[in-house]
N, C-alpha and C positions, 0 to 999 in steps of 0.2 A: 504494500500500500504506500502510496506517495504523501509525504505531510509536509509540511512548515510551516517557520513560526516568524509571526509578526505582530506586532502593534495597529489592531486595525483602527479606522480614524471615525471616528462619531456620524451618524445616518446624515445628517447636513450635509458632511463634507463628500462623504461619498457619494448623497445624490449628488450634487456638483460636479465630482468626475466623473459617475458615472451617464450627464449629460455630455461630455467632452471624449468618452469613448464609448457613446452615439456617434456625435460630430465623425469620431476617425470612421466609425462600420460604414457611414451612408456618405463618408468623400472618399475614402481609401478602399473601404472592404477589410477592413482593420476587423478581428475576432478577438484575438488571442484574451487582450486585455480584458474583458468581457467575462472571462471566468473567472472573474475572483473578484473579492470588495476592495474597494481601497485601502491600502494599508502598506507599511515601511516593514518590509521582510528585516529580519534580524538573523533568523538562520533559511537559508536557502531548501530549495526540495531535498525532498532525500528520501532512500526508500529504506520500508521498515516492516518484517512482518506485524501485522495487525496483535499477535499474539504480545507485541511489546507496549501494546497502547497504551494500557492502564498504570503499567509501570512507568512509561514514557510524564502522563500526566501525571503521575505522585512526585515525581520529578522535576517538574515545573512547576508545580503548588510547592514545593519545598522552595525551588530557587525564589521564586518572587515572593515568598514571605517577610521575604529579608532584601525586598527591595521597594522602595519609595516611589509616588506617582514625581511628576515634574512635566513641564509644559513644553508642547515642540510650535514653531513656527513654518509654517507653511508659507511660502514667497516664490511669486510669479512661475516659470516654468523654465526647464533646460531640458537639453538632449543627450545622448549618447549618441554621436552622428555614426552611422548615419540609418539609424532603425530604433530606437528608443527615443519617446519625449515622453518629460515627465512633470510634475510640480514639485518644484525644489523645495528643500529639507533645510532650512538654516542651520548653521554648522551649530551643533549640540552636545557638547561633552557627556551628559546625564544619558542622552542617548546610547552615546558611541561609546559608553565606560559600560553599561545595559549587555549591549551587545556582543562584548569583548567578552563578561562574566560568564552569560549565559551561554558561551561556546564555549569558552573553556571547563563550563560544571559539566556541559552532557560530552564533551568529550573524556572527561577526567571519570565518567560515570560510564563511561562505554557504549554510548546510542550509538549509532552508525550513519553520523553526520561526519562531514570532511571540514578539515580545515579551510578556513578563506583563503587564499592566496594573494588576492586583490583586494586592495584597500574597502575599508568600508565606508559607502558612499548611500546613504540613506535617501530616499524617493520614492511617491506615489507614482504609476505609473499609471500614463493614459494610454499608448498605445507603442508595442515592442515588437517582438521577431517577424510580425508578418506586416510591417511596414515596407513595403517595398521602398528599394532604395531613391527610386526614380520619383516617389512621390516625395521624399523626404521636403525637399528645398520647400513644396506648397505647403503641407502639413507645418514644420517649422515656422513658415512667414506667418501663420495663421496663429499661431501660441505666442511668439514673439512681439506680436501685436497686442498682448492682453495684459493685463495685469491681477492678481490674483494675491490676498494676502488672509491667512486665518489665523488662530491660535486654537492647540487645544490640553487639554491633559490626558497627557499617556498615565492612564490608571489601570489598565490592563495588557497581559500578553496571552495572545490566542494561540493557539495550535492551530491550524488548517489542516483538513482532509479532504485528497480528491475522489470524490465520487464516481469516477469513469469520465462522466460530462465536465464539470466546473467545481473549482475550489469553496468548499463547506467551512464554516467556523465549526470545529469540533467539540472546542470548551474555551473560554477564557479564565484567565488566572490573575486576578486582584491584584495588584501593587501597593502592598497596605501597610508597609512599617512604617511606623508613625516617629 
């Protein structure tokens, strides 16, 4: 079974992107995006028998017991040119210390997640692998052109599961020490 974990972002904001990847399905033909709620991955896919699930979430309720909500900033949009746009993540230590923790507990714990290799670069995404490249430049002029700013409190971290079709919130996990 395929899972990941991220911080998804409050119904507001996801309806908000998930109008902006409309926008990409009915200019692009953009899907991908479309499966999953808005939200800032923290560990990426990875596969896992189902059989580790339960364990996997006692795992995660243990880590975020002992971790604190704090507030991320969402600001206008970037790319990964030339197949990814996204709404940028203002650079966030609380995040990015989050992130670093929670890899190194289920790694130190033996889940069968991989190490990052690539810097951790936090982002909603509106629309990614099946942006062709050819469209990129229009897509781009068109986000470029906007401006977008929100705030919210990361007070939870979800596990995701994919269902065959599109990515499920499985459980989310509180951010509660006080």
């Amino acid at each position: 079974m395929l899972y990941f974990i991220a911080i998804v972002t409050p119904e507001e904001i996801n309806q908000q992107v998930l109008e902006w990847k409309h926008y990409m399905l009915q200019q692009f033909g953009c899907r991908v995006a479309l499966k999953s709620p808005a939200h800032i991955t923290l560990i990426p896919p990875f596969n896992m028998p189902t059989t580790l699930h339960h364990e996997l979430e006692e795992g995660i309720l243990e880590f975020t017991q002992e971790q604190s909500s704090f507030p991320i900033y969402l600001k206008d949009f970037a790319a990964f040119k030339p197949r990814v746009i996204y709404v940028h993540v203002q650079p966030n230590t609380h995040l990015s210390d989050l992130q670093a923790r929670l890899e190194a507990f289920l790694l130190n714990t033996g889940f069968p997640i991989k190490k990052e290799d690539r810097p951790y670069h936090p982002h909603v995404t509106i629309a990614n692998r099946d942006l062709q490249k050819e469209d990129f430049p229009l897509a781009w002029q068109y986000f470029q052109q906007r401006s977008y700013e929100v705030a919210f409190t990361a007070n939870a971290v979800c596990l995701l599961r994919h269902n065959g079709q599109a990515w499920e919130v499985a459980n989310a996990f509180p951010l509660n020490k006080r």
